[in-house]
OpenMM code with the backbone's topology and positions (N, CA, C; nanometers):
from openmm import Vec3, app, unit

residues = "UNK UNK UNK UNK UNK UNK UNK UNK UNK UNK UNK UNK UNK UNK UNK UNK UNK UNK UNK UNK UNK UNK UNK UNK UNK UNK UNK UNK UNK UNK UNK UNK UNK UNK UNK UNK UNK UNK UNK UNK UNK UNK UNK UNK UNK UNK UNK UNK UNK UNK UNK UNK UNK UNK UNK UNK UNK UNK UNK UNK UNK UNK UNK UNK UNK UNK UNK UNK UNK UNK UNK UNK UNK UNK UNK UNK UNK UNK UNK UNK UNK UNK UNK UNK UNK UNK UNK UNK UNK UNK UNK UNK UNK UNK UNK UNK UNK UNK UNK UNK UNK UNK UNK UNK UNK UNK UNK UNK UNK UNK UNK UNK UNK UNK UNK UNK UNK".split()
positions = [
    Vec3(1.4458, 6.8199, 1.0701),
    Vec3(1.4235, 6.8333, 1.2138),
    Vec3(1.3529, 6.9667, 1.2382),
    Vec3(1.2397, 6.9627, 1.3145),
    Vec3(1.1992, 7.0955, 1.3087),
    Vec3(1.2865, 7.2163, 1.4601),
    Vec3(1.2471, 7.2854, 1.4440),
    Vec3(1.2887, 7.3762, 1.5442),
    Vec3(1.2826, 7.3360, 1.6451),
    Vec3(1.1784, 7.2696, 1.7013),
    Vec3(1.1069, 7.2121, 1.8538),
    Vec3(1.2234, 7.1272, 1.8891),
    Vec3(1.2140, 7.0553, 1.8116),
    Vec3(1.3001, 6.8792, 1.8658),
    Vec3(1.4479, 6.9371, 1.8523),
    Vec3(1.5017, 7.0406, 1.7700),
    Vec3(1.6389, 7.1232, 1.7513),
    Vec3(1.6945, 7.0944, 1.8795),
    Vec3(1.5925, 7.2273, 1.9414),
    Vec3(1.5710, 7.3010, 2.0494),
    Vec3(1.5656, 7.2186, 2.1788),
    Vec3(1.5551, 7.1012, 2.1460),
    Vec3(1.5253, 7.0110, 2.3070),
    Vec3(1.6548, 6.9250, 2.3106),
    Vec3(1.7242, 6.9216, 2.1783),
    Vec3(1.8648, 6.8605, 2.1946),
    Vec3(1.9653, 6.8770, 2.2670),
    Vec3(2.0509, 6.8093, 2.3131),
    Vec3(2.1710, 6.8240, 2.4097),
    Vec3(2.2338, 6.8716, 2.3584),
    Vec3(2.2869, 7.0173, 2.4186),
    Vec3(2.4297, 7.1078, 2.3421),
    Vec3(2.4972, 7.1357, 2.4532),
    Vec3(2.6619, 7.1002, 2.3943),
    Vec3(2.8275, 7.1138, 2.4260),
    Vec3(2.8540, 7.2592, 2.5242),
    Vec3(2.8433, 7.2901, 2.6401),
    Vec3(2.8132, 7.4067, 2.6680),
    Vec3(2.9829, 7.4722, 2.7545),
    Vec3(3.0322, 7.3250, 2.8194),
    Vec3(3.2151, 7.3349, 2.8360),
    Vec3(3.2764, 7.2098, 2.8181),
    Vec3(3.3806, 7.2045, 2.8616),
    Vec3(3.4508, 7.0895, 2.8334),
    Vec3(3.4998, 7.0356, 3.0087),
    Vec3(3.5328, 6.9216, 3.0463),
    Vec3(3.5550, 6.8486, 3.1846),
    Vec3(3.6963, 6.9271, 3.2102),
    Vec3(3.6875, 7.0161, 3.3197),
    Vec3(3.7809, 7.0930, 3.3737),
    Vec3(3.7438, 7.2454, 3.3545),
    Vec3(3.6846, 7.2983, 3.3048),
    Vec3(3.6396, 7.3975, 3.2861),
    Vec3(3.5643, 7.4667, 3.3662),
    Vec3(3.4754, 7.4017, 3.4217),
    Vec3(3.3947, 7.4821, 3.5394),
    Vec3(3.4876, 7.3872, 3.6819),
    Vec3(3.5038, 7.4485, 3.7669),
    Vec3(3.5916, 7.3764, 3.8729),
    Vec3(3.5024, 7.3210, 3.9878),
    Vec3(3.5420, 7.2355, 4.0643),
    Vec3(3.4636, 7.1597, 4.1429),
    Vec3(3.4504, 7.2741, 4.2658),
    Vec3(3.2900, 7.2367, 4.2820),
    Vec3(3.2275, 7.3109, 4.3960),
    Vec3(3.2060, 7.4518, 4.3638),
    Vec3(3.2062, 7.4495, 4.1986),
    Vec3(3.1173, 7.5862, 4.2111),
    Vec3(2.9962, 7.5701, 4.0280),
    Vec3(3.0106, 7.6367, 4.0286),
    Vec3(2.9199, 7.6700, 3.9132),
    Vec3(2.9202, 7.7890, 3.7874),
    Vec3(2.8645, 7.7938, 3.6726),
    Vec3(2.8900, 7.8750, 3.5648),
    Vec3(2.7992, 7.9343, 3.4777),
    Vec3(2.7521, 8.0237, 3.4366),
    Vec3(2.6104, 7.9988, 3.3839),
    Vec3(2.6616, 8.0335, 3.2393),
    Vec3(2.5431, 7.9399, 3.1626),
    Vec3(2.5418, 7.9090, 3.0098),
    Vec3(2.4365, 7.9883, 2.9370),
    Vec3(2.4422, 8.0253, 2.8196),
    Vec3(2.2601, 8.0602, 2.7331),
    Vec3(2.2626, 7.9734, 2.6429),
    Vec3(2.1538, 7.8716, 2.6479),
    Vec3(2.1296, 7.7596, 2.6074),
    Vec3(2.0054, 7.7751, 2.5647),
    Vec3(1.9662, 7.7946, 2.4089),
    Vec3(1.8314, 7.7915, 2.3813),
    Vec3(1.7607, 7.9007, 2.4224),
    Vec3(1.8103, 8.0060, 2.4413),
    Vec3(1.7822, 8.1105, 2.4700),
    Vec3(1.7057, 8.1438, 2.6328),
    Vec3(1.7915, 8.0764, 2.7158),
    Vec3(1.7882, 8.1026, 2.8714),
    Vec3(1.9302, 8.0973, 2.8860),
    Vec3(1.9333, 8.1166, 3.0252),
    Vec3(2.0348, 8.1167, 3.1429),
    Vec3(2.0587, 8.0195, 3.1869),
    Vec3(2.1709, 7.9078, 3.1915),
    Vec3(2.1196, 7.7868, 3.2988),
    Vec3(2.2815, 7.7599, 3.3431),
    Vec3(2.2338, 7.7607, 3.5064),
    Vec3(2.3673, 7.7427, 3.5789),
    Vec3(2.4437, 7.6036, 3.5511),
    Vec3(2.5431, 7.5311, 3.5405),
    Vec3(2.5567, 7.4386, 3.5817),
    Vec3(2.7201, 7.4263, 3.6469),
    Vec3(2.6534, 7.3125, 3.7796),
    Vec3(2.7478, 7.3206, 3.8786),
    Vec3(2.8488, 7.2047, 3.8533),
    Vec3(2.9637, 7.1817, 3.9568),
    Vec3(3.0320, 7.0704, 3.9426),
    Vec3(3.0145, 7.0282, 4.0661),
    Vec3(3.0036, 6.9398, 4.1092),
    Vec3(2.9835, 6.8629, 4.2694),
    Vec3(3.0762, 6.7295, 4.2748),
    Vec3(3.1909, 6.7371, 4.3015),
    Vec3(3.2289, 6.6001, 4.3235),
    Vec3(3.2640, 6.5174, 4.1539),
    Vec3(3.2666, 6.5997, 4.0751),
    Vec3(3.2935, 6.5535, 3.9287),
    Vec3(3.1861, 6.4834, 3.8367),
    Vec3(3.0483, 6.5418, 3.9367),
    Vec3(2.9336, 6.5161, 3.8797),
    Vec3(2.8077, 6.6252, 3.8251),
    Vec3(2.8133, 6.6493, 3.7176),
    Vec3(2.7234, 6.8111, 3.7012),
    Vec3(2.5408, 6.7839, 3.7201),
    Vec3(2.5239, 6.9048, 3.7621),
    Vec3(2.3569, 6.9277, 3.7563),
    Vec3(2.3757, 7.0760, 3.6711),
    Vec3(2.2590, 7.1169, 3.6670),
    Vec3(2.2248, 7.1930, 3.5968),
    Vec3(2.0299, 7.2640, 3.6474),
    Vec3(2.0670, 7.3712, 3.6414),
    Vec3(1.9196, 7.4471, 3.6849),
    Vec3(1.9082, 7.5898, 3.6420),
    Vec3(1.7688, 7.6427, 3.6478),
    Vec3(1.7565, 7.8009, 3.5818),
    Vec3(1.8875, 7.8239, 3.6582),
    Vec3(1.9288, 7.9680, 3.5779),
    Vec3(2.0445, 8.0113, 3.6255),
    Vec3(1.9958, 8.1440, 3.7369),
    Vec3(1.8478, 8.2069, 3.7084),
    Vec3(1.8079, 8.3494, 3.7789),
    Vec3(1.7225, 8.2718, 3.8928),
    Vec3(1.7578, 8.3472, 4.0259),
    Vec3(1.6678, 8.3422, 4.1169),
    Vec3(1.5767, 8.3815, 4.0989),
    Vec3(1.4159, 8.3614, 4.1551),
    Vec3(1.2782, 8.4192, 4.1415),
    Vec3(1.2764, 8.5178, 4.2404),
    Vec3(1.3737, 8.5518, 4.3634),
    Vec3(1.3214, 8.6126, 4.4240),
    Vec3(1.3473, 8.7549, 4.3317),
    Vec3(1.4778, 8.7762, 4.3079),
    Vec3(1.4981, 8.8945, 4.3086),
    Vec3(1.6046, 8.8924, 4.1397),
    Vec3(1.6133, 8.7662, 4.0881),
    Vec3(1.6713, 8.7630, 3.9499),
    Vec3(1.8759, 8.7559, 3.9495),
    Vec3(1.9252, 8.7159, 4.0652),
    Vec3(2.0680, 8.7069, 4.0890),
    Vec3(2.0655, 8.5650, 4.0188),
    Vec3(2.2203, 8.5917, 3.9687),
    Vec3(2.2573, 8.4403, 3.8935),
    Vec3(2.3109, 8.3402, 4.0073),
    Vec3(2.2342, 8.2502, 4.0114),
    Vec3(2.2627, 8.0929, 4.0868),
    Vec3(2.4360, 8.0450, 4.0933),
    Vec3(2.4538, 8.0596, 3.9779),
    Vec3(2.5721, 8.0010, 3.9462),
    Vec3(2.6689, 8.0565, 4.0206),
    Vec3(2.6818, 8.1882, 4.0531),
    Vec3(2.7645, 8.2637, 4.1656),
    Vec3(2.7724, 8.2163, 4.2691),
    Vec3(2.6809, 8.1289, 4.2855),
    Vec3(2.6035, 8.1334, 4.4446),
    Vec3(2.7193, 7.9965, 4.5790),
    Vec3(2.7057, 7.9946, 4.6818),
    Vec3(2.7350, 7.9200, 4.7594),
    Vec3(2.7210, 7.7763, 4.7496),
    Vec3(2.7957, 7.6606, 4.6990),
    Vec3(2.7449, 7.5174, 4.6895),
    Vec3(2.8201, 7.4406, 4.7741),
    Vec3(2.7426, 7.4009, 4.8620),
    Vec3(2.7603, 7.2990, 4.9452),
    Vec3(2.6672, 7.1563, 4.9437),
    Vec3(2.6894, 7.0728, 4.9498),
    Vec3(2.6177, 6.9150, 4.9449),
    Vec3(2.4835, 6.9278, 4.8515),
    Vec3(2.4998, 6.9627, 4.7554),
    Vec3(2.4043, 6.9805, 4.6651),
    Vec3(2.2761, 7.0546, 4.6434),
    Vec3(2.3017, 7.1858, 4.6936),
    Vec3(2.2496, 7.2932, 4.7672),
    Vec3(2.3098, 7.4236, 4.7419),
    Vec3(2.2517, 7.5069, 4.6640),
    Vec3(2.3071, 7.6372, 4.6124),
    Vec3(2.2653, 7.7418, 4.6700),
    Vec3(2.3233, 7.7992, 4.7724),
    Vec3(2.2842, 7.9651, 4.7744),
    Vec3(2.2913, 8.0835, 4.7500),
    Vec3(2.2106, 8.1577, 4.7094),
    Vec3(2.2277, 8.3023, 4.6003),
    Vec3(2.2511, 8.3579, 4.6871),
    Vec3(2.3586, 8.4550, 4.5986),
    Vec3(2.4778, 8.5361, 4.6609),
    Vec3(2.3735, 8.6743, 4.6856),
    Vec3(2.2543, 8.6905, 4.6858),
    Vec3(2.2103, 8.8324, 4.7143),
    Vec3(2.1654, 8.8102, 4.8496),
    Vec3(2.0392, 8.6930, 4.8654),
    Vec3(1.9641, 8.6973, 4.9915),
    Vec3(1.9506, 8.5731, 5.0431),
    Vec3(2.0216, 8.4795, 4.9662),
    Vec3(2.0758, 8.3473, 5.0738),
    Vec3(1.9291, 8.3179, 5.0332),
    Vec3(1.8401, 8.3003, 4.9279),
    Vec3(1.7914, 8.1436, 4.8883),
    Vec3(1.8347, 8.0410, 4.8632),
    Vec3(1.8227, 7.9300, 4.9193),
    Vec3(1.8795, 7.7588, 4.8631),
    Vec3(1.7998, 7.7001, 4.8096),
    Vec3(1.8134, 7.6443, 4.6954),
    Vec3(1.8308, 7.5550, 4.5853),
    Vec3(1.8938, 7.4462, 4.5648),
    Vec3(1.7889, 7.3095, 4.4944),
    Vec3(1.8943, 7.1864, 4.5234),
    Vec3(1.9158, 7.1856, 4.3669),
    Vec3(2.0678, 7.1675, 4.3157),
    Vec3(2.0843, 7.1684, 4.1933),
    Vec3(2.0587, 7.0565, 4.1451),
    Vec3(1.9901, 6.9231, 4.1945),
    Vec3(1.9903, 6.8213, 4.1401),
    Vec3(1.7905, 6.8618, 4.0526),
    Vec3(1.7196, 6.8947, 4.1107),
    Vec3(1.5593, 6.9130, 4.1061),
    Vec3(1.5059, 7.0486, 4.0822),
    Vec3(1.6041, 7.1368, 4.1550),
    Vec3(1.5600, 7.2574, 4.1404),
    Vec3(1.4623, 7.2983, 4.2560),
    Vec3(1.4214, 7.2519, 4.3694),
    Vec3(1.3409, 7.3160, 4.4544),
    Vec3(1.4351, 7.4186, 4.5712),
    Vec3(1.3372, 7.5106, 4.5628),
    Vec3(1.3821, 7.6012, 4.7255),
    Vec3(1.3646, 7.5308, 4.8380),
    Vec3(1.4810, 7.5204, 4.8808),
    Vec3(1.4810, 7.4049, 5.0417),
    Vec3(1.4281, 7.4752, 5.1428),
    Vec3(1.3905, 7.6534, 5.1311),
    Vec3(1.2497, 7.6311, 5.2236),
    Vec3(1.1191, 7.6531, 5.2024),
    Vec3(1.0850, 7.5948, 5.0953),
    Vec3(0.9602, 7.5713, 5.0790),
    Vec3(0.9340, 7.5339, 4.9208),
    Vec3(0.9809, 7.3320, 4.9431),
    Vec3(0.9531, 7.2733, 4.8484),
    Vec3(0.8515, 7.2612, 4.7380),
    Vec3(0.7135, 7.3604, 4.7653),
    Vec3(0.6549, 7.3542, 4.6765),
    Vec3(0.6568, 7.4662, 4.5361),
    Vec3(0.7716, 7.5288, 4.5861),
    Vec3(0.8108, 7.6486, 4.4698),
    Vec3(0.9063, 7.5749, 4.4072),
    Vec3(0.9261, 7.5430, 4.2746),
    Vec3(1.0840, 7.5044, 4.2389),
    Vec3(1.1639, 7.5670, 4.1268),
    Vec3(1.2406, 7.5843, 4.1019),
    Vec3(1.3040, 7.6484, 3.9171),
    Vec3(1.3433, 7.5130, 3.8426),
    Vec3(1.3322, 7.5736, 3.7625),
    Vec3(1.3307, 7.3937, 3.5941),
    Vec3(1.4991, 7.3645, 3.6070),
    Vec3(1.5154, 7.2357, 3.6400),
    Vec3(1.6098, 7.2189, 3.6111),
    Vec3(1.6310, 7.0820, 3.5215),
    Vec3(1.7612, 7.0823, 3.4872),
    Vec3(1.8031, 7.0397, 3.3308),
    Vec3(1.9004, 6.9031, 3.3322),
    Vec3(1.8581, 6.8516, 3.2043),
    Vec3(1.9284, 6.6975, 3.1949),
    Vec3(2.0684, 6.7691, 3.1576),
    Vec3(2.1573, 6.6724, 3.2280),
    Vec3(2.3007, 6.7218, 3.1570),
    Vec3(2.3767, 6.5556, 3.1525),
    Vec3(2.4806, 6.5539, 3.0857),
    Vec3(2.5410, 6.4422, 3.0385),
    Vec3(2.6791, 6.4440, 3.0007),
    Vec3(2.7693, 6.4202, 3.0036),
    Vec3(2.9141, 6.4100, 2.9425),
    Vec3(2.9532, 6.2994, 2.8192),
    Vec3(2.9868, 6.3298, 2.7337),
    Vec3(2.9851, 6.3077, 2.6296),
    Vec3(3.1524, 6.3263, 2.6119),
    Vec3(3.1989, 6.2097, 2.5939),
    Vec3(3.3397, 6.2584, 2.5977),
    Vec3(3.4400, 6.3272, 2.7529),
    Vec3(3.4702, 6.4341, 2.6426),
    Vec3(3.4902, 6.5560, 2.7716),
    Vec3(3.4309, 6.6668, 2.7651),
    Vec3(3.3032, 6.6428, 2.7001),
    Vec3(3.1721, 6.7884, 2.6232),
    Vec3(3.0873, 6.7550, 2.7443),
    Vec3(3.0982, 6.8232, 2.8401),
    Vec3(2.9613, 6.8768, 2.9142),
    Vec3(2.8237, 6.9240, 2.8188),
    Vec3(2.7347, 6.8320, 2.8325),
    Vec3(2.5985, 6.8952, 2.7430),
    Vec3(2.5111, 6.8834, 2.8547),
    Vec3(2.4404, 7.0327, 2.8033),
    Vec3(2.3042, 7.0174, 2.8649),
    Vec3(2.1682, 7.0061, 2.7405),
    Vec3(2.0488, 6.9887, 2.7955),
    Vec3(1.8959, 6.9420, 2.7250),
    Vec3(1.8109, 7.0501, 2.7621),
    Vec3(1.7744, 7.1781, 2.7080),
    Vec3(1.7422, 7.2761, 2.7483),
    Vec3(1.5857, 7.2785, 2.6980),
    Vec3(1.4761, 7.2238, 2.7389),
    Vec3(1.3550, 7.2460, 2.6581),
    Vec3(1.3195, 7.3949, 2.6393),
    Vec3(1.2551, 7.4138, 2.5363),
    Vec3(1.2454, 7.6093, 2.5366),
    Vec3(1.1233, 7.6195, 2.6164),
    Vec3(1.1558, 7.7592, 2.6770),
    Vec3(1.0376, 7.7969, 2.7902),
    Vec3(0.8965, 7.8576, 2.6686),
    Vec3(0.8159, 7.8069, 2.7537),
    Vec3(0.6737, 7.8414, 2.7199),
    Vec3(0.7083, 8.0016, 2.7370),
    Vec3(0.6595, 8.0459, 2.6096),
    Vec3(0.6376, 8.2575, 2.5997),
    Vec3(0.4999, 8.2596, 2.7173),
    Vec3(0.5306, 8.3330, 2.8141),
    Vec3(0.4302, 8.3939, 2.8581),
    Vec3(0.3253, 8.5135, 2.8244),
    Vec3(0.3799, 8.5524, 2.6957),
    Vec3(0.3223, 8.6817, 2.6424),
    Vec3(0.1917, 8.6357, 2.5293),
    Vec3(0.0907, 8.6585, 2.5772),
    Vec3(-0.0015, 8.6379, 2.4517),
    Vec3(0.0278, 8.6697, 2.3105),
    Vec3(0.0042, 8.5901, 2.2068),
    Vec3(0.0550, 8.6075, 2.0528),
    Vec3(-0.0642, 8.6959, 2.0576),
    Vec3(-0.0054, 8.7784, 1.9550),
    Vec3(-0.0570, 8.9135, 1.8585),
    Vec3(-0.1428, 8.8396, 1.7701),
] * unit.nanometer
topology = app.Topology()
chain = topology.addChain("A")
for resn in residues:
    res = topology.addResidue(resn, chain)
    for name in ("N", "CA", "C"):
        topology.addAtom(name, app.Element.getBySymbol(name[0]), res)
């Protein structure tokens, strides 16, 4: 298996009861951050850092599938990942699945923005 396809696999990140309903937790998965919430006994999963200012999501306020960061009150839908005010910005968000009682998430690795040497 090479590294790539490793790397895009679903990994065990808690177990069902572990993160509590109506809030969220953040994971390093593949070498990011990624929040994932509980809603009703159903998880999503999304970057875990805000763009505005880099606060973790997972802290943040969740109501009806809608996260707000605890610094400056951006919302986020944890199902897609867009800013609910202004859908055309969004953060990557992530396949997740239960497996048992193994919460997994599918973390593709982020493109390096840094030009290779």
């Amino acid at each position: 298996m090479t590294d790539e396809a490793a790397s895009s696999e679903f990994v065990t990140v808690a177990r069902v009861g572990e993160i509590p309903d109506g809030q969220g937790l953040a994971f390093a998965v593949s070498g990011r951050m990624v929040a994932i919430f509980n809603e009703n006994g159903k998880y999503s999963a999304i970057d875990d850092f805000c763009p505005h200012m880099g606060a973790s999501l997972a802290g943040g306020y969740l109501e009806a599938g809608t996260v707000t960061c605890p610094w400056h009150a951006w919302r986020f839908c944890i199902h897609d990942g867009k800013w609910c005010d202004n859908p055309k910005v969004k953060i990557d968000a992530f396949e997740v699945r239960v497996e048992g009682d193994a919460i997994q998430v599918r973390v593709p690795p982020k493109a390096s923005q840094q030009p290779s040497a």
